[in-house]
N, C-alpha and C positions, 0 to 999 in steps of 0.2 A: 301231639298225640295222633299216632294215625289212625283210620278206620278198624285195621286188626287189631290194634292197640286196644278199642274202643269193644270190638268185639268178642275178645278176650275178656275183659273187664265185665261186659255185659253179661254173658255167658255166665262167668262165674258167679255173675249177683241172683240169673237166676236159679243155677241149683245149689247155691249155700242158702239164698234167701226165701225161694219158692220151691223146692223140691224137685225141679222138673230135671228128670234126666238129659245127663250130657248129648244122649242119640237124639233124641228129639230137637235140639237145641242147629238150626241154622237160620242163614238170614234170612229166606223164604216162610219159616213157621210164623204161623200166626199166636201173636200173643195171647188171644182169647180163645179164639177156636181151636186150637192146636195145645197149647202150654198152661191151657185150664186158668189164667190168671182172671181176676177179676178186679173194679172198678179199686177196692181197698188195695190191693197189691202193686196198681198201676202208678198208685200216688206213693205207696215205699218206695215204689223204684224211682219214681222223679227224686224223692228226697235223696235216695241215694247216688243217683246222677249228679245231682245238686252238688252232693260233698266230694265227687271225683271230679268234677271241673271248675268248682269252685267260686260258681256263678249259679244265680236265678233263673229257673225255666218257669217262664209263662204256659201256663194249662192248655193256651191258644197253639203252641209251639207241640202242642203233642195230642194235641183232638182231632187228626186223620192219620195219624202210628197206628199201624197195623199187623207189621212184621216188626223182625228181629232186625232186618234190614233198616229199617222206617226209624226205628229208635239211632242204631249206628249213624244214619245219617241226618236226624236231626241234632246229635248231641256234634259231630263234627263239623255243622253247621255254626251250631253255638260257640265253639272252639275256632272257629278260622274267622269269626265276624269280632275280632280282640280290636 
């Protein structure tokens, strides 16, 4: 899976799953400050990272994600360390 792969994916989980508009949505935005998500929303979204890679993400693995970018590159991390 590549990074646009990933970021496509992402993208869509958040405005089918968080409401946030597509314009708002690039690697730069801030997940919190920017796309409104909070502390609850951030653990749906691991669970559903979870079920598109098919692997376990450690909490450790996502407690400096910041951006939209941040998430792209740690889940393509967790994909390319197979």
């Amino acid at each position: 899976m590549t990074r646009d792969d990933i970021y496509a994916k992402l993208a869509g989980y958040l405005e089918d799953m968080f409401e946030v508009p597509a314009d708002k949505i690039s690697l730069e935005a801030k997940l919190f400050e920017e796309l409104d998500l909070d502390s609850i929303d951030a653990v749906d979204l691991v669970v559903k990272l979870q079920e598109l890679t098919g692997r376990k993400i450690k909490p450790e693995q996502f407690k400096m994600v910041r951006t939209v970018g941040d998430v792209v590159d740690q889940v393509h991390a967790l994909l390319a360390s197979e």
